[in-house]
C-alpha positions as a Markdown table, in Angstrom:
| # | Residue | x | y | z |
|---|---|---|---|---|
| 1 | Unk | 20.3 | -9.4 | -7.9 |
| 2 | Unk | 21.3 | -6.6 | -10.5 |
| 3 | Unk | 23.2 | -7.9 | -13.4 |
| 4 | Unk | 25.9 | -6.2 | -14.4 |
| 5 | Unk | 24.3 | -4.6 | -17.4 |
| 6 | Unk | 21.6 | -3.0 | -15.5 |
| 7 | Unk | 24.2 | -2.2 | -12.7 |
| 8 | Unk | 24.6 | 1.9 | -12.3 |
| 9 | Unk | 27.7 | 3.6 | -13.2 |
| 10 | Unk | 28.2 | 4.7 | -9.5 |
| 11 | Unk | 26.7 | 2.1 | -7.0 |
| 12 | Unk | 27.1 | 4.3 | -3.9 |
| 13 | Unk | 27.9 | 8.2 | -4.2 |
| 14 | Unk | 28.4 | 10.5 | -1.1 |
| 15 | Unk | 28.5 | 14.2 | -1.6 |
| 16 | Unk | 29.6 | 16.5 | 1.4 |
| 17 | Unk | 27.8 | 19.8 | 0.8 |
| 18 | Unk | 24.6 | 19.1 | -0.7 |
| 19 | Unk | 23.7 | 22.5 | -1.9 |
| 20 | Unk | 23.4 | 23.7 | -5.3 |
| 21 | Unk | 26.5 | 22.2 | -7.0 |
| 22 | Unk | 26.1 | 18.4 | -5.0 |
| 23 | Unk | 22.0 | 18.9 | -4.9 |
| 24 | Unk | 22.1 | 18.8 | -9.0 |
| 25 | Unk | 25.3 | 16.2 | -9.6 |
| 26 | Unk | 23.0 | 13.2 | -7.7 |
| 27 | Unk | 19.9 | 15.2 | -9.9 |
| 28 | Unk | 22.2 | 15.0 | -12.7 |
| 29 | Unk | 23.3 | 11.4 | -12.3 |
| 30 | Unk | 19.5 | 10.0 | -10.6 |
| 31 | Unk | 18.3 | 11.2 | -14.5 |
| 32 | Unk | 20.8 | 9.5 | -16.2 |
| 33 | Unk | 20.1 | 6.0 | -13.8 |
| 34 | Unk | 24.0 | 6.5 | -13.4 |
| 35 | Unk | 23.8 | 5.9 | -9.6 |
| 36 | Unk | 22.0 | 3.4 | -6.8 |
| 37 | Unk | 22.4 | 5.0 | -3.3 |
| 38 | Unk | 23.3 | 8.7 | -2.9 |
| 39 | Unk | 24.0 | 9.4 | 0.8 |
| 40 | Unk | 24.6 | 12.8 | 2.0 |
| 41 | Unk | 27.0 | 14.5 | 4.9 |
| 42 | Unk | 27.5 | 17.9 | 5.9 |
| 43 | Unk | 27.9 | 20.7 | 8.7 |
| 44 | Unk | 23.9 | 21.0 | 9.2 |
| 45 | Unk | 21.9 | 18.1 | 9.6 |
| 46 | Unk | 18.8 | 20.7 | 9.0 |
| 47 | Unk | 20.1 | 21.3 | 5.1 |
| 48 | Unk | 20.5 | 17.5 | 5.1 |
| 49 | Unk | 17.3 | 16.4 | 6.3 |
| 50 | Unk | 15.7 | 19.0 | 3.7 |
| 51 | Unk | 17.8 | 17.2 | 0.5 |
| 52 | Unk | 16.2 | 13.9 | 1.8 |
| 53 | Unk | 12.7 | 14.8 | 1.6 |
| 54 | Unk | 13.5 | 16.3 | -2.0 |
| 55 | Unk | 14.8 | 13.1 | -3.4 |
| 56 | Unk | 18.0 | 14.2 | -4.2 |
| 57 | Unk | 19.4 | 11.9 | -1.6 |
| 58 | Unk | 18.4 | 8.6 | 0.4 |
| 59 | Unk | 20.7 | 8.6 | 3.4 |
| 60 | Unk | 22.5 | 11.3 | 5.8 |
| 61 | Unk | 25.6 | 10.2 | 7.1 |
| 62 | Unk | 26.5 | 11.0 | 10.1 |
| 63 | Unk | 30.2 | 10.3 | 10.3 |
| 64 | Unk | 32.9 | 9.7 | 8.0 |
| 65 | Unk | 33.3 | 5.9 | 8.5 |
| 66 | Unk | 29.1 | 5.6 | 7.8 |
| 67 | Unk | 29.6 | 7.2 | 4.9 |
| 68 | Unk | 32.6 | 5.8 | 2.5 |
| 69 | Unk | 31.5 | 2.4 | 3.5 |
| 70 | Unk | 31.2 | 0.7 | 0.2 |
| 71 | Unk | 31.1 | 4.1 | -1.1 |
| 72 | Unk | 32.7 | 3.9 | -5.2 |
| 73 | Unk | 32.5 | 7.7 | -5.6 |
| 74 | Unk | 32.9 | 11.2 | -3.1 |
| 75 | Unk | 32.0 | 14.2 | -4.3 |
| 76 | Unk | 33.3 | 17.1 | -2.0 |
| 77 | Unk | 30.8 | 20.0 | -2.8 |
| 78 | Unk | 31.5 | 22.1 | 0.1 |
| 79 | Unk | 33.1 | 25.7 | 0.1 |
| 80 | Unk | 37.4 | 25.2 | -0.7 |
| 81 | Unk | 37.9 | 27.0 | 2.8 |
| 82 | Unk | 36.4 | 23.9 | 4.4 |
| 83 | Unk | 38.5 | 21.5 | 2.1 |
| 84 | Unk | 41.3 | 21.0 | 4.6 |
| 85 | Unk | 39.3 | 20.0 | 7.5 |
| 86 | Unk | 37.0 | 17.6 | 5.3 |
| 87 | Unk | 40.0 | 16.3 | 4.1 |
| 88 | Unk | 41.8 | 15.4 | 7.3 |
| 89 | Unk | 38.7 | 14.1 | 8.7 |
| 90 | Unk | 37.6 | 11.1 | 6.1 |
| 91 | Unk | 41.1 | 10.2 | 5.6 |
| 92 | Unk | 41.5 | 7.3 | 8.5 |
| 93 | Unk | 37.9 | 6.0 | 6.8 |
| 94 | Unk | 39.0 | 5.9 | 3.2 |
| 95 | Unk | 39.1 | 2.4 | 1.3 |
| 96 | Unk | 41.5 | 1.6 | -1.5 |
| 97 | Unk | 38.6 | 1.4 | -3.9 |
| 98 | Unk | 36.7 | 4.8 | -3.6 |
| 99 | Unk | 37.2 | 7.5 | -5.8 |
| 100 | Unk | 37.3 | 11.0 | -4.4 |
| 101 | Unk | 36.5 | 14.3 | -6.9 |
| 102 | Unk | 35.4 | 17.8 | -6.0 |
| 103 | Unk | 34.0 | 20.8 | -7.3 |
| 104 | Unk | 36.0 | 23.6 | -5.5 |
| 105 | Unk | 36.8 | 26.7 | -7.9 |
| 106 | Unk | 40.3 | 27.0 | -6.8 |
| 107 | Unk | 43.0 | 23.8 | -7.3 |
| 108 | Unk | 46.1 | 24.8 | -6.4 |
| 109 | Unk | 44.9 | 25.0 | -2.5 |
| 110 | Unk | 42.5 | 21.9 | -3.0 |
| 111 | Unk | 45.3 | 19.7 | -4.3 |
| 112 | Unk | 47.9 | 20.8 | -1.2 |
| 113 | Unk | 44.6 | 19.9 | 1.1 |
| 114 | Unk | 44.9 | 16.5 | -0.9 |
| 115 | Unk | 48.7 | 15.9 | -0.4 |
| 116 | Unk | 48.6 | 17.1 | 3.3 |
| 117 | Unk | 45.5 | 14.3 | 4.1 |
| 118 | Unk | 45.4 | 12.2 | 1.5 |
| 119 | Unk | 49.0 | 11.3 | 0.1 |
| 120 | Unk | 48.3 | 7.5 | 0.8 |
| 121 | Unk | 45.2 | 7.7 | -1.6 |
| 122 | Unk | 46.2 | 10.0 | -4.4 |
| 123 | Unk | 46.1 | 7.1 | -7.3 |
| 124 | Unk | 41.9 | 7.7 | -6.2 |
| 125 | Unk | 41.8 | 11.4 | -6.1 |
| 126 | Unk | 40.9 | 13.1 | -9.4 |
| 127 | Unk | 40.2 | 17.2 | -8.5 |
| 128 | Unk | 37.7 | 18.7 | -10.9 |
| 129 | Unk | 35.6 | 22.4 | -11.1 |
| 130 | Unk | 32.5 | 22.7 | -13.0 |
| 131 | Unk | 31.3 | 25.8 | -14.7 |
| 132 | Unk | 28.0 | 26.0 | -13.7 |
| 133 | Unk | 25.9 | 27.6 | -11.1 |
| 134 | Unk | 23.3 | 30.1 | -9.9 |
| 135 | Unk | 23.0 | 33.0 | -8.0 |
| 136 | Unk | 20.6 | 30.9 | -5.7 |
| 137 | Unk | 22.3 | 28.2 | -3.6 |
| 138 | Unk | 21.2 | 25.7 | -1.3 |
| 139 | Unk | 20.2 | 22.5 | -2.2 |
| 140 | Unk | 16.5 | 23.8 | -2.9 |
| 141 | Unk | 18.2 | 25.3 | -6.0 |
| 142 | Unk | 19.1 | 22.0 | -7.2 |
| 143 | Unk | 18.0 | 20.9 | -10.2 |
| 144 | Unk | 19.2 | 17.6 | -13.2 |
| 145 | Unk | 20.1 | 19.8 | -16.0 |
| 146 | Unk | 22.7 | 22.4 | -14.2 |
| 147 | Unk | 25.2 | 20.5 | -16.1 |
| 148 | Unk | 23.3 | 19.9 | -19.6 |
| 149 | Unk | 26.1 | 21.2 | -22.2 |
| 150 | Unk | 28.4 | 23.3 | -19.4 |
| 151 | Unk | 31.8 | 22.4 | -19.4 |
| 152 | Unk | 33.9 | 20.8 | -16.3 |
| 153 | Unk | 37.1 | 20.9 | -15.6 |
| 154 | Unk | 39.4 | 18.2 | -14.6 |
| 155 | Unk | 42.7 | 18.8 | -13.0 |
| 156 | Unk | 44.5 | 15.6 | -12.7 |
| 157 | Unk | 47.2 | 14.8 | -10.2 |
| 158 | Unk | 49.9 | 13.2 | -11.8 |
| 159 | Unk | 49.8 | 10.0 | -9.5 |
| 160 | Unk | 45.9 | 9.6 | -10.3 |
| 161 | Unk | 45.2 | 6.3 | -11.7 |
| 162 | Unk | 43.9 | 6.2 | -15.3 |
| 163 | Unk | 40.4 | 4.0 | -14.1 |
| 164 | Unk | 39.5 | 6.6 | -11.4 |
| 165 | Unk | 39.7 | 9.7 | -13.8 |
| 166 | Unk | 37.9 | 7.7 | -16.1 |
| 167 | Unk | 35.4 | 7.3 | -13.5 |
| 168 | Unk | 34.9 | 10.8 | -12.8 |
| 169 | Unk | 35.0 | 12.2 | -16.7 |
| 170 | Unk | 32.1 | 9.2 | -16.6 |
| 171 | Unk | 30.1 | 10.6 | -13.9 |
| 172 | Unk | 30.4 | 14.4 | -15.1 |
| 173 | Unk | 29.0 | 13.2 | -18.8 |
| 174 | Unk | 26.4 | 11.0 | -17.7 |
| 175 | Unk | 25.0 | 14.4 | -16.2 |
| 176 | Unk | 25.0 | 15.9 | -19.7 |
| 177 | Unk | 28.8 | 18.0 | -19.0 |
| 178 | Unk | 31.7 | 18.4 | -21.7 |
| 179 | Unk | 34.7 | 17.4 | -19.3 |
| 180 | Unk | 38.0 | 19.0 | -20.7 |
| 181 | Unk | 41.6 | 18.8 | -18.6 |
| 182 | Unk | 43.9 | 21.2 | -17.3 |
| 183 | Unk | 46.8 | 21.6 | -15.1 |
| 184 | Unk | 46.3 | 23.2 | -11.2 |
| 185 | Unk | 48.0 | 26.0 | -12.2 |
| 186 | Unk | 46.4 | 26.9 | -15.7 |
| 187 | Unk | 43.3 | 26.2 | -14.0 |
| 188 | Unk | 43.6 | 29.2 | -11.6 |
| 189 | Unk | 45.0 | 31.5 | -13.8 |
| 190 | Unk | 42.3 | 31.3 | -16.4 |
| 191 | Unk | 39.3 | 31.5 | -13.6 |
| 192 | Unk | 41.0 | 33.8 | -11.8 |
| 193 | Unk | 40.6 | 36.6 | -15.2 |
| 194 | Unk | 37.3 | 34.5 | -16.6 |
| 195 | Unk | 35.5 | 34.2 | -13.0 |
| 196 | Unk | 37.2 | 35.1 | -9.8 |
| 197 | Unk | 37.5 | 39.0 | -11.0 |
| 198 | Unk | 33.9 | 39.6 | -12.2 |
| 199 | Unk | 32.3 | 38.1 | -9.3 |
| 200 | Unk | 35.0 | 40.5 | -7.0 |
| 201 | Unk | 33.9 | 43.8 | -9.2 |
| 202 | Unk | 30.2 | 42.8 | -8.8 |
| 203 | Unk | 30.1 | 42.6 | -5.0 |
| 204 | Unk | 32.3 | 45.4 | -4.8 |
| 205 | Unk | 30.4 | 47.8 | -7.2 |
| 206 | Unk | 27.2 | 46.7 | -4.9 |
| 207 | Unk | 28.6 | 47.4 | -2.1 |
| 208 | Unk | 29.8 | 50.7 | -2.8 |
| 209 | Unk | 26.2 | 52.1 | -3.9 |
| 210 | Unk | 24.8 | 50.6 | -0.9 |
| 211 | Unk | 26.9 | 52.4 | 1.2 |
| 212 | Unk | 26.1 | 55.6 | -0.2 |
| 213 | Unk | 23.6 | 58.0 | 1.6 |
| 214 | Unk | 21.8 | 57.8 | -1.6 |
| 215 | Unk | 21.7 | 53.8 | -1.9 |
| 216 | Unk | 17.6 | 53.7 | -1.9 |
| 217 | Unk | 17.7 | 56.9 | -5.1 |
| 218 | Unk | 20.2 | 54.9 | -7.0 |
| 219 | Unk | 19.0 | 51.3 | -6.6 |
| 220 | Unk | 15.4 | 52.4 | -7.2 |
| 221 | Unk | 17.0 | 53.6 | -10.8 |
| 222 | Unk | 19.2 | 50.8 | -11.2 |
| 223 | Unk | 17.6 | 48.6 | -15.0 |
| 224 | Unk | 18.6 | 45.9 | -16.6 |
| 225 | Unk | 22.2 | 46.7 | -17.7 |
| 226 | Unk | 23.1 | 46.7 | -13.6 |
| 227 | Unk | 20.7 | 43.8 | -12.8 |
| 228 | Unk | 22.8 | 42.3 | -15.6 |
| 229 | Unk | 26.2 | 43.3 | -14.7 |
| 230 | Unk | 25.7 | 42.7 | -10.9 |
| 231 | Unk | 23.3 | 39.5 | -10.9 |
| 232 | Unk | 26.7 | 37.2 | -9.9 |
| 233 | Unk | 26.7 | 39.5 | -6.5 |
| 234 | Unk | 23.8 | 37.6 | -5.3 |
| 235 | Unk | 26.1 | 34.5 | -5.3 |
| 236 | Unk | 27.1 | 32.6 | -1.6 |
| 237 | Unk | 28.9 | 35.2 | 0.4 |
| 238 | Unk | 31.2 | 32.3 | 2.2 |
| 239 | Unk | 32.0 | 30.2 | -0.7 |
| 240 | Unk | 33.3 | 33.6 | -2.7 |
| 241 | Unk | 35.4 | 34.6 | 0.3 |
| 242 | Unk | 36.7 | 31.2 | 0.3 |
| 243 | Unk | 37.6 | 31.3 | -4.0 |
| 244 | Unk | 39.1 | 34.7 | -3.3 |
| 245 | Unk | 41.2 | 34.2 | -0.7 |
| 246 | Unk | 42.4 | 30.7 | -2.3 |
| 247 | Unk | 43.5 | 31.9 | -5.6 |
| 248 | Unk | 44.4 | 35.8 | -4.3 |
| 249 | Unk | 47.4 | 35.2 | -6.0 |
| 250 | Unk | 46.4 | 35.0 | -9.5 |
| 251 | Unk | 43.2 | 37.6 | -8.7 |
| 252 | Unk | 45.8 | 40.2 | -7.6 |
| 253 | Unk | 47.5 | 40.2 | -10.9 |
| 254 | Unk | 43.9 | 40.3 | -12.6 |
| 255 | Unk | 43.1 | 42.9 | -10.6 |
| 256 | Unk | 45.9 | 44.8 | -11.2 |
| 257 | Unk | 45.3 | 44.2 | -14.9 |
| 258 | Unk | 42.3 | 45.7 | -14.6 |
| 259 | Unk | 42.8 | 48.5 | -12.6 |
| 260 | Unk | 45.4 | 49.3 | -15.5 |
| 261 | Unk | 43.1 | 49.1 | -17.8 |
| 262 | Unk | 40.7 | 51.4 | -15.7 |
| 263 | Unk | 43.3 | 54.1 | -15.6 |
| 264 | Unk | 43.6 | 54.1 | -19.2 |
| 265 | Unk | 39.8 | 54.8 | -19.7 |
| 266 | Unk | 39.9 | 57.1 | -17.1 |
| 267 | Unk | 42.6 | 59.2 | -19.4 |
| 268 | Unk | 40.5 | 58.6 | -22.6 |
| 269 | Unk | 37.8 | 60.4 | -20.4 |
| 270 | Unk | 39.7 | 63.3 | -18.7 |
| 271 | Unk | 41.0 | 63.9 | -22.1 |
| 272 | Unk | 37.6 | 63.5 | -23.4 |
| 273 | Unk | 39.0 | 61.2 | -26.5 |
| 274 | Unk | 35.8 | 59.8 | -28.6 |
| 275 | Unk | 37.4 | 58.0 | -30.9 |
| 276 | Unk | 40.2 | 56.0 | -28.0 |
| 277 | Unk | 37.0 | 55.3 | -26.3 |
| 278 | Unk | 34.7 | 54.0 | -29.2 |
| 279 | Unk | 37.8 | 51.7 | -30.3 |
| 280 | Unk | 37.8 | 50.1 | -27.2 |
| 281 | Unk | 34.2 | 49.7 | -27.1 |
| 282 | Unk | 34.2 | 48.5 | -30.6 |
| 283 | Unk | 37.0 | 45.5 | -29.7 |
| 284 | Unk | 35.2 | 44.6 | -26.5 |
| 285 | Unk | 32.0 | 44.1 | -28.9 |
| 286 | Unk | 33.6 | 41.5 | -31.6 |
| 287 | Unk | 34.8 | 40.0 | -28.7 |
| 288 | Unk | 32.0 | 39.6 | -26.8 |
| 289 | Unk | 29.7 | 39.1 | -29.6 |
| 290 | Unk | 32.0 | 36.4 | -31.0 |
| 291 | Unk | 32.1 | 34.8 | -27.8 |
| 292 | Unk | 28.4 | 34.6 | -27.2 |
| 293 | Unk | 28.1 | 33.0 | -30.6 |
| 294 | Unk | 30.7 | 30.5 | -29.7 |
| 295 | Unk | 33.2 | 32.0 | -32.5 |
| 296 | Unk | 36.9 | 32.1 | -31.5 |
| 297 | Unk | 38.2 | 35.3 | -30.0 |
| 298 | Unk | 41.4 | 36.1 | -31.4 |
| 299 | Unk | 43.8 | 38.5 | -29.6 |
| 300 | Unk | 42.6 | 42.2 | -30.6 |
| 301 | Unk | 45.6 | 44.6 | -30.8 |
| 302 | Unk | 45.1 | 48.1 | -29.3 |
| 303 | Unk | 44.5 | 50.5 | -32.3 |
């Protein structure tokens, strides 16, 4: 029998979505021996059946009630559009002693899917978002170190218990994360500038050259600066409708932010201004240099 000192940090996890994010948490915790039994469920048992042969899980669940029994720790890794229905569905299954996380991009939705299903359970349920991921997806893209020095986000409800945050902080470090808190709210604001927006002006800028009658000219042109700026626009299509439609709130005002910001350049050009343009270029290049050596960026005043 395993003695408590050899005994895992998660004795049963079940992740709902096994794809990139789920695929690489078990990866992340199987490296660190932070977890016994890793049992998958999901919309296709196909996707399943492949994460078992991989390793990165030992059972597929095939209802709600197989899968939280016993279960100490649930990680819903499925797109936040899906979150309500996932939601209402393991609620009538869910024991008093199993934590419940996710890893949705978006909060403010996720935590109204949680008070609409879950309000008997909330002590358990500790939201969470971390930053990592690929352009690839699927659970083939899985691998341990996804989380190795990225940061994830914790959003606490204010009725979770102390012990199940604790628990999830726990889980997210053991797979090599730097867990920091914020609220919902500040939460979607900040991704909503930081993530939400590039990944809207990279599908959009894609898809407005491939709609041109001269799509094959200009991609067969296209170098590294647009592989660069548009590599985020070979993310999932689905889980990036979901994340826009969730937090459209917040991504409206960052989009109209930007679109200011557009208009001014677009003056600096018609009035062919050099210098207006070079200052702003100049400020966007301490920042983003400062940032990429992980310097502070302090607020740059328009010159």
């Amino acid at each position: 029998m395993m003695s408590a000192a050899t005994r895992p940090l998660i004795g049963k996890l079940v992740i709902c979505g096994v794809g990139l994010i789920g695929g690489s948490f078990a990866l992340g915790l199987r490296r660190a021996a932070a977890v016994g039994h890793v049992v998958g469920i999901g919309r296709r048992r196909q996707a399943l059946e492949r994460a078992r042969a991989l390793g990165v899980i030992d059972e597929i669940a095939t209802d709600w009630a197989q899968a939280l029994a016993g279960a100490d720790l649930v990680l819903l890794a499925a797109p936040v559009g899906q979150m309500d229905v996932i939601m209402a569905a393991m609620a009538p299954h869910l024991g008093p002693h199993t934590v419940v996380t996710d890893a949705g991009s978006t909060k403010r939705d996720v935590v109204a899917a949680i008070h609409r299903h879950l309000g008997q359970h909330l002590a358990q349920v500790v939201p969470a978002h971390p930053i990592a991921g690929a352009e690839k997806s699927g659970v083939e893209a899985a691998f341990a170190e996804l989380y190795c020095g990225r940061k994830v986000v914790l959003t606490p409800l204010a009725q979770s218990r102390p012990e199940a945050v604790e628990r999830v902080r726990a889980a997210w470090q053991a797979c090599g994360a730097t867990v920091v808190d914020m609220t919902p709210q500040e939460h979607d604001h900040v991704f909503a500038a930081v993530s939400h927006l590039p990944h809207l002006l990279a599908f959009g800028l894609v898809d407005e050259l491939a709609r041109r009658d001269n799509a094959s000219v200009l991609f067969s042109h296209a170098a590294s600066g647009f592989r660069d700026f548009t590599r985020i626009a070979g993310s999932h299509p689905e889980m990036w409708r979901d994340i826009c439609t969730a937090n459209r709130v917040a991504l409206l005002a960052e989009l109209d932010a930007y679109r200011d910001e557009l208009s001014r350049l677009r003056a600096m050009l018609e009035a062919a201004d050099g210098d207006a343009l070079e200052a702003v270029f100049e400020r966007a290049r301490r920042a983003r240099n400062a940032w990429a050596e992980g310097l502070p960026v302090h607020t740059q005043a328009a010159e």
